[in-house]
C-alpha beads as a LAMMPS data file, in Angstrom:
LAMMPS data file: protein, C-alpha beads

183 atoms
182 bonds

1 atom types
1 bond types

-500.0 500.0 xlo xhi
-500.0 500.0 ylo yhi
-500.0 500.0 zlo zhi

Masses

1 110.0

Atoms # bond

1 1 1 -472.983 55.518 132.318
2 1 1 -473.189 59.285 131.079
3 1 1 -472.600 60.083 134.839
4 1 1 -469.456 57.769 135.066
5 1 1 -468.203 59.514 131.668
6 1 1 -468.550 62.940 132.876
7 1 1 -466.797 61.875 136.086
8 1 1 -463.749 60.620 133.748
9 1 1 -463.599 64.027 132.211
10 1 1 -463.352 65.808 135.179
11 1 1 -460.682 64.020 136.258
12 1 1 -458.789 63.978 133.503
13 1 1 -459.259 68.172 133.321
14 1 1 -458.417 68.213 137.084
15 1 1 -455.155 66.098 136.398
16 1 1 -454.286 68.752 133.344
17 1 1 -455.019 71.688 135.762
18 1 1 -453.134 70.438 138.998
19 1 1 -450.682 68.874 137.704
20 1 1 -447.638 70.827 135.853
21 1 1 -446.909 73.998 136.681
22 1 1 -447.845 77.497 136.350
23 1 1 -445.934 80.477 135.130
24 1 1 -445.458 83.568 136.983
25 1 1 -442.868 86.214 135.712
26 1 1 -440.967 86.945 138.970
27 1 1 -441.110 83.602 140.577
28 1 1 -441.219 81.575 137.538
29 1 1 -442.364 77.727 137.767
30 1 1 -445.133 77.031 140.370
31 1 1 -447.297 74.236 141.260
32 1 1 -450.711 74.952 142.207
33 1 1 -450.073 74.841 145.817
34 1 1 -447.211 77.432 145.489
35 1 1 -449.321 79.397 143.141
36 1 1 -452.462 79.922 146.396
37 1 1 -448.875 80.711 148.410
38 1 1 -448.433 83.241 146.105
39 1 1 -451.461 84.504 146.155
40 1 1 -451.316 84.935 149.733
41 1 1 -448.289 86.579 150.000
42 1 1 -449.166 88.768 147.618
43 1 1 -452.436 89.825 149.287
44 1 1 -450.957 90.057 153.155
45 1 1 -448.143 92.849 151.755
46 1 1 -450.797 95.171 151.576
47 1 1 -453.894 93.504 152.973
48 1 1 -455.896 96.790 153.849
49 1 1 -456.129 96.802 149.823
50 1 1 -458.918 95.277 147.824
51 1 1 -457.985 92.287 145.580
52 1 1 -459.723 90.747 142.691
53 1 1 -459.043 87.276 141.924
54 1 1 -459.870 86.215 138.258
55 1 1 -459.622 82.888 135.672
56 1 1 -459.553 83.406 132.474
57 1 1 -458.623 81.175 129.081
58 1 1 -457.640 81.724 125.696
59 1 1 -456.465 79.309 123.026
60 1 1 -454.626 78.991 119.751
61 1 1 -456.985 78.282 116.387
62 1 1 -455.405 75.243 115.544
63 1 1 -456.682 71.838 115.734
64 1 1 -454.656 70.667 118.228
65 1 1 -454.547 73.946 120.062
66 1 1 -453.044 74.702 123.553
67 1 1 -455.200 76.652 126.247
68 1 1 -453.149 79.122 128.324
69 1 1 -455.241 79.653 131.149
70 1 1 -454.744 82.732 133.747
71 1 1 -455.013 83.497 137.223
72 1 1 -454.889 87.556 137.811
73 1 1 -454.695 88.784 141.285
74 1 1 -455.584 92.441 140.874
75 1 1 -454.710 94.473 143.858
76 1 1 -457.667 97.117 142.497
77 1 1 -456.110 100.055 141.202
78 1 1 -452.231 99.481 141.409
79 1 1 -451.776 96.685 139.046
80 1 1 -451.155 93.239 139.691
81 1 1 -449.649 89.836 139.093
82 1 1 -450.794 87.063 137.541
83 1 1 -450.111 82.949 136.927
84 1 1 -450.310 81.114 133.565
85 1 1 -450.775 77.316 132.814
86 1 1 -450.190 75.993 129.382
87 1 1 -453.107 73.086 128.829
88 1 1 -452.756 70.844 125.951
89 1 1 -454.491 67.875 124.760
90 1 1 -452.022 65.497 122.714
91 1 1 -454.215 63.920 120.325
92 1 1 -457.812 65.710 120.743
93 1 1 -458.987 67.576 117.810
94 1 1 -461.176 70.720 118.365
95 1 1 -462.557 71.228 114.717
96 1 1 -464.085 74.260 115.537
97 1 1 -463.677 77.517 117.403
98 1 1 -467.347 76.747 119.063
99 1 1 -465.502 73.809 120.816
100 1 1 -462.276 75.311 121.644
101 1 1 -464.094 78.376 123.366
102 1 1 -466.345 75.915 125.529
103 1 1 -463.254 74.307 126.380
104 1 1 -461.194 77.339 127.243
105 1 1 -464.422 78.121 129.670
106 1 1 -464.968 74.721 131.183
107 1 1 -460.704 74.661 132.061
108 1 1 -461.650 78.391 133.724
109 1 1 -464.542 77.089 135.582
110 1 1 -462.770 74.234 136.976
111 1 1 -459.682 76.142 138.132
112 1 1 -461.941 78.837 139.549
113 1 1 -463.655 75.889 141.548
114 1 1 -460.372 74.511 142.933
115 1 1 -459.433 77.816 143.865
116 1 1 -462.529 78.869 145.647
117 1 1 -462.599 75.971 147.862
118 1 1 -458.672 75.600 148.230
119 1 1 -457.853 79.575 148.713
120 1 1 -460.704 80.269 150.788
121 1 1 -459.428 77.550 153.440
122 1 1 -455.796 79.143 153.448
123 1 1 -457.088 82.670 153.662
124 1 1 -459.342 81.204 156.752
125 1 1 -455.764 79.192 158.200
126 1 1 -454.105 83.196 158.134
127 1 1 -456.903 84.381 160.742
128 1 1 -456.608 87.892 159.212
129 1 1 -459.799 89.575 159.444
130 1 1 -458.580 92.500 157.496
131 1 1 -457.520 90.322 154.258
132 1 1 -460.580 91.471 151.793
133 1 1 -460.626 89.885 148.289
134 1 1 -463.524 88.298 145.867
135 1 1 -462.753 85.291 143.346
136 1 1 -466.119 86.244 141.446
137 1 1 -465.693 87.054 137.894
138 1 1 -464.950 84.173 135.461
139 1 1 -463.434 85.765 132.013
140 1 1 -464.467 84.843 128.396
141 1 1 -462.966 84.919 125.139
142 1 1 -466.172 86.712 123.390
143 1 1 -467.784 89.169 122.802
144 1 1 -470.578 91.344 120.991
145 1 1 -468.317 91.688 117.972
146 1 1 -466.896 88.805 115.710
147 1 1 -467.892 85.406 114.812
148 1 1 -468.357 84.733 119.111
149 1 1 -471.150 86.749 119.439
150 1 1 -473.730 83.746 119.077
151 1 1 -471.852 81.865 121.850
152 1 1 -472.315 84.735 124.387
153 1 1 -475.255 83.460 125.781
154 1 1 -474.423 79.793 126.274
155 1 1 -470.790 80.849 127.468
156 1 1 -472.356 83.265 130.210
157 1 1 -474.674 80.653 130.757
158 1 1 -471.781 77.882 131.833
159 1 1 -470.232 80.412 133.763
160 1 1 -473.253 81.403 135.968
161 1 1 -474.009 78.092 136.529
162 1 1 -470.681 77.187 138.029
163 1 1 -471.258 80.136 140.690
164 1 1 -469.214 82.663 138.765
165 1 1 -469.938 86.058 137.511
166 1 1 -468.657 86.141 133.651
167 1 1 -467.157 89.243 132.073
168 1 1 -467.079 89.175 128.547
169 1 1 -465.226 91.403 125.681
170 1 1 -463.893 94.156 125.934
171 1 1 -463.995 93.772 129.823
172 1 1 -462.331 90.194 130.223
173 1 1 -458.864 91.119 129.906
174 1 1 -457.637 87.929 131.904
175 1 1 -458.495 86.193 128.831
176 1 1 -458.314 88.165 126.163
177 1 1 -455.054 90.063 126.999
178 1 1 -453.116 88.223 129.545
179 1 1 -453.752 84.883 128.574
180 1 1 -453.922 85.846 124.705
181 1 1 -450.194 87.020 125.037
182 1 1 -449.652 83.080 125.204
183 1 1 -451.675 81.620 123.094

Bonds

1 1 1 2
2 1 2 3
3 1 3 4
4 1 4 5
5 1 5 6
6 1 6 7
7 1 7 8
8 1 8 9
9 1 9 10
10 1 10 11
11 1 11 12
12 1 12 13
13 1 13 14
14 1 14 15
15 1 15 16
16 1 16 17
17 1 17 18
18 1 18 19
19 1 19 20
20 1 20 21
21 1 21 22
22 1 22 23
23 1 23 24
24 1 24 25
25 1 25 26
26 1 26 27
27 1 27 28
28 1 28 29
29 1 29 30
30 1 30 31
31 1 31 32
32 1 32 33
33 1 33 34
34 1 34 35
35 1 35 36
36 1 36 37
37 1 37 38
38 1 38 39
39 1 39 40
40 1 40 41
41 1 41 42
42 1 42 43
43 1 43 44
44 1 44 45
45 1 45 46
46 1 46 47
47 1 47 48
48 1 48 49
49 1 49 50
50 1 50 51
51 1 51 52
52 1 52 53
53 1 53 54
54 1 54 55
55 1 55 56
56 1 56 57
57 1 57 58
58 1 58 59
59 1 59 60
60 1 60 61
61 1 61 62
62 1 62 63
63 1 63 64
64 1 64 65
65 1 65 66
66 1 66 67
67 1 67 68
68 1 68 69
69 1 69 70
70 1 70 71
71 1 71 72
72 1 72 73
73 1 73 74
74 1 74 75
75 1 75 76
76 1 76 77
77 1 77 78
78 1 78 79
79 1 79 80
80 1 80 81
81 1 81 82
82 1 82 83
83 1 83 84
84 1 84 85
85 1 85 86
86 1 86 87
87 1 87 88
88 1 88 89
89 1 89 90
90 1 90 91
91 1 91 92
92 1 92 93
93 1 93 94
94 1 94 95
95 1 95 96
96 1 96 97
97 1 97 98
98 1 98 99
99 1 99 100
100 1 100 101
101 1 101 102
102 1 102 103
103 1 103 104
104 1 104 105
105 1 105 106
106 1 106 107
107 1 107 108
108 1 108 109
109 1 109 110
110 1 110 111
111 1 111 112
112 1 112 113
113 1 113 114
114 1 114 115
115 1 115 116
116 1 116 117
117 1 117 118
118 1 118 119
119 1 119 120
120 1 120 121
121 1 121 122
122 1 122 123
123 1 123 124
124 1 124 125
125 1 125 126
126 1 126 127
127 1 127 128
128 1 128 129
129 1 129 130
130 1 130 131
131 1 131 132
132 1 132 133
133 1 133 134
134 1 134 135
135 1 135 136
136 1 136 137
137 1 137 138
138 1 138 139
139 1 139 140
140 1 140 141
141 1 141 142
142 1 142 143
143 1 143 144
144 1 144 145
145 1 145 146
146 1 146 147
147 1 147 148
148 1 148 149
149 1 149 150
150 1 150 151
151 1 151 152
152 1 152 153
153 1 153 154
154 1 154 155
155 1 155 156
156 1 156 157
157 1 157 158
158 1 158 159
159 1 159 160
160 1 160 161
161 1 161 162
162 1 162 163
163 1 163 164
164 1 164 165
165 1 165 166
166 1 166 167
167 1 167 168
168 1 168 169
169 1 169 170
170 1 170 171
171 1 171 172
172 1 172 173
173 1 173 174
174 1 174 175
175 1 175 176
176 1 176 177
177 1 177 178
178 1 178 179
179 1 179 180
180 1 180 181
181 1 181 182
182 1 182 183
């Protein structure tokens, strides 16, 4: 039973992830599908660059809160571009910011799951040997000062066990800068 009720979760949080679209500044409304395009294109203009690919989740403090969550395709050391995906819940209460913060991370872990598997197959499809990138780091809302500080372990925790390296505060600026700007 607990198995079956997990598996409902996951599919709901896949259906809130992959369906809708994303946000990107230039090209504005993208689904999923055009956001890995994206991604690619933006890698194969300059692909004897190094590119970081992060997730990263913030949310609003109220009960009914809203979780953007951020996909930032650094091309390391000139900048970057990034994706953002307003996820609500109508109806679910998160009474506290312990919840909301395991939620923002869980919605980061998923997406950076979807994207490993799904990217990693179109990068293969392009054939480019020179195309160099990591999807590695996971970023979190906390950090070693304010009330997140006790979550730190349990947060990096989640995040290591989904495969991911986590970067907390003051280094997880997918989180707590780029999606922050839309929470």
């Amino acid at each position: 039973m607990i198995r079956y009720i997990i598996f409902v979760i996951l599919i709901r949080v896949m259906d809130k992830i992959l369906n809708g679209h994303f946000f990107n500044p230039t090209r504005g409304k993208l689904n999923i599908n055009e956001v890995i395009k994206e991604l690619l294109n933006y890698i194969s203009e300059r692909p004897e660059k190094f590119y970081d690919i992060i997730v990263g989740c913030d949310s609003s403090s109220s009960e009914e809160p809203h979780f953007p969550l951020a996909i930032v395709a650094l091309r390391v050391g000139e900048g970057g571009r990034f994706f953002l995906k307003q996820v609500a819940y109508k109806g679910r209460k998160f009474y506290s910011y312990k919840t909301r913060i395991l939620e923002e991370v869980f919605l980061s872990c998923q997406l950076a799951l979807y994207l490993r598997e799904n990217f990693e197959k179109e990068v293969k499809e392009l054939n480019n040997p020179n195309i160099r990138y990591q999807l590695r780091y996971i970023h979190a809302d906390v950090g070693e000062n304010g009330k997140t500080r006790d979550m730190i372990k349990e947060v990096t925790g989640l995040i290591k066990g989904n495969g991911f390296e986590p970067k907390i505060k003051p280094e997880s600026f997918a989180a707590s800068s780029v999606a922050d700007r839309f929470s």
